[in-house]
C-alpha positions in Angstrom: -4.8 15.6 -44.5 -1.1 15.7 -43.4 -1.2 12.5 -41.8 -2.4 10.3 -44.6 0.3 11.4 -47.0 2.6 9.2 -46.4 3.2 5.0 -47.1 5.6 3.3 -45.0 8.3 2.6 -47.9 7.7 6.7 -49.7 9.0 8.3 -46.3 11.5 10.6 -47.0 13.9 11.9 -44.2 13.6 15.8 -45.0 9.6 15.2 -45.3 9.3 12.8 -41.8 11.1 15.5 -40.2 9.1 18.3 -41.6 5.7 16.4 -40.5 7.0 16.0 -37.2 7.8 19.7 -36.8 4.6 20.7 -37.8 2.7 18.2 -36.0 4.5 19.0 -32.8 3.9 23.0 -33.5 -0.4 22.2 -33.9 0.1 19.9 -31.0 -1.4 16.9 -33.3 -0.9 14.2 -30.9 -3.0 11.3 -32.6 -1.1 12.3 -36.0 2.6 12.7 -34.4 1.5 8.9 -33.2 0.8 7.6 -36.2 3.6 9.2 -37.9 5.7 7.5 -34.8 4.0 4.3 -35.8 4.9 4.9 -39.6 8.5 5.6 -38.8 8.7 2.4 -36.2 7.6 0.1 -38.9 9.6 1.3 -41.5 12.5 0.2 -40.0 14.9 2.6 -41.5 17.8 3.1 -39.4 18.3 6.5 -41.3 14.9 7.4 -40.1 15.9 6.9 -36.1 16.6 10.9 -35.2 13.2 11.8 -36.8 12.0 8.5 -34.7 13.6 9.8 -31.8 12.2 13.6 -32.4 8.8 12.4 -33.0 8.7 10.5 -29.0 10.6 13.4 -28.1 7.5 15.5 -29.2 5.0 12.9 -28.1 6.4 13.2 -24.5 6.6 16.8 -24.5 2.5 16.8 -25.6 2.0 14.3 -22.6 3.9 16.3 -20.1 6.6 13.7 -19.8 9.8 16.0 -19.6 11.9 13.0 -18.6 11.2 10.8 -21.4 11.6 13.8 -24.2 14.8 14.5 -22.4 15.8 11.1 -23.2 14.5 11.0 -26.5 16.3 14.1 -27.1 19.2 12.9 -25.5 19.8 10.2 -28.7 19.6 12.9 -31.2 22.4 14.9 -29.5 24.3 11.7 -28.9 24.5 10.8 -32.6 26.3 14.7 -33.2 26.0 16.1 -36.5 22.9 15.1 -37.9 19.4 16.8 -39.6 17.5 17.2 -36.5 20.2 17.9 -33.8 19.3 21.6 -34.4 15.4 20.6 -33.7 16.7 18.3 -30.9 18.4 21.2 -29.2 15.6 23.9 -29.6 13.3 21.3 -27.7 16.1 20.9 -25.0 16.3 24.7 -24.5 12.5 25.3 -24.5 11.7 22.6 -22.1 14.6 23.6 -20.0 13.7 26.9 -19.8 9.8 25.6 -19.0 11.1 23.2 -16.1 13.5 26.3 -14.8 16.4 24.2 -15.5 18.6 27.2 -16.9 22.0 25.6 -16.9 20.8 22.8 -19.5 19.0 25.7 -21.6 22.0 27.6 -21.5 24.2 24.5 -22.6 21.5 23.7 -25.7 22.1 27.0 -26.3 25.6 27.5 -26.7 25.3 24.3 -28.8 22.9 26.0 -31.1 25.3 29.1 -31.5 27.5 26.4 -33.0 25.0 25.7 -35.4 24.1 29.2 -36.7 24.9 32.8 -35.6 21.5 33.7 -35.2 20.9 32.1 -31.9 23.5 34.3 -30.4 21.1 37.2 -29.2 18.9 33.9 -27.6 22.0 32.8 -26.0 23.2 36.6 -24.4 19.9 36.4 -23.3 20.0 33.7 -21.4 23.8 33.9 -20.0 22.1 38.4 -18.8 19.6 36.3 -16.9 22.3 33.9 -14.8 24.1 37.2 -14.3 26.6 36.6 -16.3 27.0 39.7 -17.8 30.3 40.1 -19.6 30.0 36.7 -21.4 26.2 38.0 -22.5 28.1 41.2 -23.9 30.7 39.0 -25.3 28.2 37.5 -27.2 26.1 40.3 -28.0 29.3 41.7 -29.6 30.5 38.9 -31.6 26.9 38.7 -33.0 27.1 42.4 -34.0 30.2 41.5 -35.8 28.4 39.5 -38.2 24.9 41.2 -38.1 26.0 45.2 -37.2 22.2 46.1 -38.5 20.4 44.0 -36.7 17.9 46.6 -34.7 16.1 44.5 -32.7 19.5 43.2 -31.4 20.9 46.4 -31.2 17.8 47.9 -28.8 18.2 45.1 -26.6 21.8 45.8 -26.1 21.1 49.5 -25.6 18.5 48.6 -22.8 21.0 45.9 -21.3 24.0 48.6 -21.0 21.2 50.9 -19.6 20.3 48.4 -16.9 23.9 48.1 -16.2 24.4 52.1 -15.9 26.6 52.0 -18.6 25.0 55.8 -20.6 28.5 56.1 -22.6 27.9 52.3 -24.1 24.1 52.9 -24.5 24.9 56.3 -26.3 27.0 54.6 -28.2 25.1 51.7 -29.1 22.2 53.9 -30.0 23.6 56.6 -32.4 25.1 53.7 -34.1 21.9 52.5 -34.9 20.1 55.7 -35.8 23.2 55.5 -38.4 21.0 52.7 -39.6 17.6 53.5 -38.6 17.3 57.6 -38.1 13.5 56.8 -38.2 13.5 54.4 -35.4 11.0 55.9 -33.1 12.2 53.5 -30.1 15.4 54.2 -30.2 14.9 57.9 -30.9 13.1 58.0 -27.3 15.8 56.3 -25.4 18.2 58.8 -27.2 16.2 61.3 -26.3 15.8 60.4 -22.8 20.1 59.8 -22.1 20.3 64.0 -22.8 
């Protein structure tokens, strides 16, 4: 089993963090513990974020949003680090499960900072606070990067169709049956603008 792989002195960082992720994700809450307990005694200050990500996840499991916050809060403290991207993703989930939308959007926009590919996340979030040119801002500068991304793409097609813009969607959509002339989804909205 997962949790009996690992002795107090063999703990590697990469593999600590990876255990905790993966217990977290099968919602293991006897095995996060003893990995908590593992980590606690090791007494390896290099080990603290994963420490710190492992209550974080333990908290979360027990409902105790306060107490991951905090535990989270350490992580993000410490700035670059190996699990600030892990730290962050928990912030913006349970923010976004609490309704707390201004501290999703700011783990977020921290997490655009990290890699490109949480833009469309982040546009996503800023469309729901109505913010809408900053969510087209960043639905933009990820297209820069990632101009064949069709998931992305539809989503930006439907947004400019929500905000009546038919010249944008148009636009957004032949550029993507460029990409994708099969596309079935996008052929119907195509479709449906003539």
């Amino acid at each position: 089993s997962l949790s009996k792989r690992f002795e107090i002195n063999g703990l590697k960082f990469k593999d600590a963090r990876l255990k905790a992720n993966i217990l977290f994700y099968r919602r293991d809450h006897q095995a996060l513990e003893r990995l908590q307990k593992i980590l606690t005694a090791s007494l390896q200050p290099e080990m603290e974020p994963v420490l710190w990500l492992a209550e974080g996840y333990l908290a979360e499991l027990c409902e105790k949003s306060k107490e991951a916050f905090d535990a989270y809060e350490k992580i993000v403290e410490l700035g670059e680090n190996q699990v600030l991207e892990d730290a962050l993703i928990s912030i913006a989930s349970l923010s976004l499960k609490i309704k707390n939308i201004p501290n999703a959007l700011l783990a977020m926009e921290c997490l655009t900072g990290i890699s490109p590919t949480y833009f469309p996340r982040y546009a996503e979030l800023l469309k729901i606070r109505g913010r809408h040119q900053e969510a087209l801002d960043i639905y933009a500068e990820y297209l820069d990067r990632f101009p064949e991304d069709v998931p992305t793409l539809l989503r930006l097609a439907n947004y400019y169709k929500e905000l009546d813009h038919p010249e944008a969607v148009r636009a957004v959509l032949e550029h993507l049956l460029e990409i994708d002339p099969n596309n079935k989804a996008a052929r119907l909205a195509f479709a449906s603008l003539k």
